[in-house]
N, C-alpha and C positions, 0 to 999 in steps of 0.2 A: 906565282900568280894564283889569286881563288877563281877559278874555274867554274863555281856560282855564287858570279857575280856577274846577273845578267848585264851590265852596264861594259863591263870589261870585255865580254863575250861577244857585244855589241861593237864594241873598237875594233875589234880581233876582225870580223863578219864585215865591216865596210873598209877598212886598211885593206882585206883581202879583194874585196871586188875592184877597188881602186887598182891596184900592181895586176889585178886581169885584163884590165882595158888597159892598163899601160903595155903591158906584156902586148895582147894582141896589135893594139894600137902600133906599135912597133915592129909587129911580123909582119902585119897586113901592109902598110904603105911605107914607102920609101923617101915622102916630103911631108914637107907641111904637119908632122908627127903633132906636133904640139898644137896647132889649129885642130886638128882632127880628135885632138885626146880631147879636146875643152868642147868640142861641137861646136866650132866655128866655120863660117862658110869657106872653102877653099876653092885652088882651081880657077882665080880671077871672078868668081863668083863675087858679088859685091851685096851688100847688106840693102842697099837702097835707101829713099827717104825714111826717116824715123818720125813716127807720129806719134807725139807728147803726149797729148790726150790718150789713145785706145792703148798706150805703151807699145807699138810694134813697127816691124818694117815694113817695108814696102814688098822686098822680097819675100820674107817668109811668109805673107801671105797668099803670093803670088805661088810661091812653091806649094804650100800646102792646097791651091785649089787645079795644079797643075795635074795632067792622066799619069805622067810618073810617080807622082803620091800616091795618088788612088793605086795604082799597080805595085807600089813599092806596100802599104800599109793597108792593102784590101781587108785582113783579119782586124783590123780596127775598125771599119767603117760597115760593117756590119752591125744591124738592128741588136742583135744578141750582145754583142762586143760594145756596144755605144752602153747597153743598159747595165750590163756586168761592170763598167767602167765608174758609172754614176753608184753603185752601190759600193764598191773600193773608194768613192769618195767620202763616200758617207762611212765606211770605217774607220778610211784615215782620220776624222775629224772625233769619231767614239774613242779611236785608241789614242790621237792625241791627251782627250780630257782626263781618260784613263790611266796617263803619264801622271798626270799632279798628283796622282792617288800614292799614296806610302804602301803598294800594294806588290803581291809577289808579281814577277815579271814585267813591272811601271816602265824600267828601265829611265829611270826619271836621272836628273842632277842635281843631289845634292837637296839643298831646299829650295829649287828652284820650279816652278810651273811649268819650264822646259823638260822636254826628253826625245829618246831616239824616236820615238811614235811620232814626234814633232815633224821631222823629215820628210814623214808620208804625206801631209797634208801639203807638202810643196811639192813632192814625184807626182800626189794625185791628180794635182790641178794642171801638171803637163801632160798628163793621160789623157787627160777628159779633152782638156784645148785642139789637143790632137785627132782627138778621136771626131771632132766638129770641122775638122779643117780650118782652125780659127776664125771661124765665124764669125763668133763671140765678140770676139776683140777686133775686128776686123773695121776699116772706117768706110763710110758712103763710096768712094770714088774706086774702092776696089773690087765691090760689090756691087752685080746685078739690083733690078728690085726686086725681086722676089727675093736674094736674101737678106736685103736691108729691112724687108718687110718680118719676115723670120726670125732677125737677130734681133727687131726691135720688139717684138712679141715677147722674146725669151726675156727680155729685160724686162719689160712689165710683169712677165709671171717673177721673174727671181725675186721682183724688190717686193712684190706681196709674201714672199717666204723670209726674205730676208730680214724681216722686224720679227717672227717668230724664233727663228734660230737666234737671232741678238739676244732676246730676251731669255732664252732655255741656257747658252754660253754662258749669259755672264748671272744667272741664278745659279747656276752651278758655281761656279766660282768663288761667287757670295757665300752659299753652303759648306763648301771646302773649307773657306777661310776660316768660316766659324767654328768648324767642328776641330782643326789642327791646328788653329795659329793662336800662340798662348797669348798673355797678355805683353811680354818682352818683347817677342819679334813680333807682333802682329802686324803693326807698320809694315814691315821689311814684306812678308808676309802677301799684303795686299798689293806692297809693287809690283812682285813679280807674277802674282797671278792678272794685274793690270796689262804688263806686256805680254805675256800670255794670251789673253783674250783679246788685246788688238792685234797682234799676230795669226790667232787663228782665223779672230771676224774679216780679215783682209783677205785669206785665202776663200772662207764662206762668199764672201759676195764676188771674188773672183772667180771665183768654180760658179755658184750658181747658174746665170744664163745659158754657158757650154751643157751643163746638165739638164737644162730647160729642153736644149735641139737637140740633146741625146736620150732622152729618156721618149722624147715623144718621134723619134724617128723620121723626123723631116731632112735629115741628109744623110739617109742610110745609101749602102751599095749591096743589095742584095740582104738573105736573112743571116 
């Protein structure tokens, strides 16, 4: 094995954390191993209605605005912790772009627009969601009004950010192409920085709002 070859190193470094939670996963409890390895609810817990539109349950939002969350996840719902959360979004989203780059440590695939950087912009958007108590995504009927009122602010501010970041994504993009994709694959080239850029812009407007309540500290628990 090359051993620098950040790409490899990268397999090595998530193969490993994987067989940790399976390892623990299998010290820790005696049922339900394989619900408990995937994060799925156990225990006769049930999922609850699913709502199409905001994509979530019934339950998990009920869990996340439950006192055992808040007591379980108090270092997240901290003002400090809500704001450190929204700037790890915003790098997951600098070191995704940072992936397409033919650069040392890209950690990229091949000639693809994807890479391990990619990852982050999906762990980040469950950081931040969390860090709101799904708010964000959360629909009318399981929400007070105060934070229907809240959640529907954050969405006004994200979609006046989110035609600026569309535009900065997919400029960059456009630059990329031109300055690495020859005239042979240029095609090939633009598809995958195409899905690329709908992949990332799906997590941007999904993160946005969460970062909206988290940056301005409307559901903090203490600093």
């Amino acid at each position: 094995m090359n051993w620098n070859d950040p790409t490899g190193l990268a397999l090595i470094a998530v193969g490993a954390m994987f067989a940790a939670r399976l390892v623990w996963t299998f010290r820790r409890h005696e049922s339900h191993r394989l619900a408990r390895f995937l994060g799925l609810p156990v225990d006769g817990h049930r999922l609850g209605r699913f709502y199409w539109i905001e994509g979530v349950f019934s339950r998990e939002v009920q869990r996340a605005m439950s006192p055992e969350y808040a007591r379980k996840y108090r270092w997240l719902l901290t003002r400090r912790a809500q704001r450190t959360a929204v700037v790890l979004v915003v790098a997951s989203w600098l070191l995704s772009i940072y992936g397409t780059l033919d650069l040392t440590g890209s950690l990229g695939f091949a000639d693809s627009g994807f890479s391990w950087w990619s990852v982050m912009a999906f762990l980040s958007y469950l950081l931040i969601r969390g860090a709101v108590r799904v708010v964000a995504d959360a629909p009318d009927d399981l929400l007070d009004e105060r934070l229907v009122a809240l959640r529907n602010r954050s969405y006004l501010v994200a979609y006046r950010w989110l035609g600026l970041v569309f535009l900065l994504v997919f400029g960059f993009m456009a630059g990329a192409l031109e300055t690495q994709a020859s005239a042979q694959d240029g095609a090939a080239n633009f598809g995958e920085a195409m899905w690329f850029g709908v992949y990332l812009i799906m997590f941007v407007a999904a993160s946005l709002p969460s970062m909206v309540l988290a940056w301005g500290g409307v559901l903090t628990d203490g600093d």
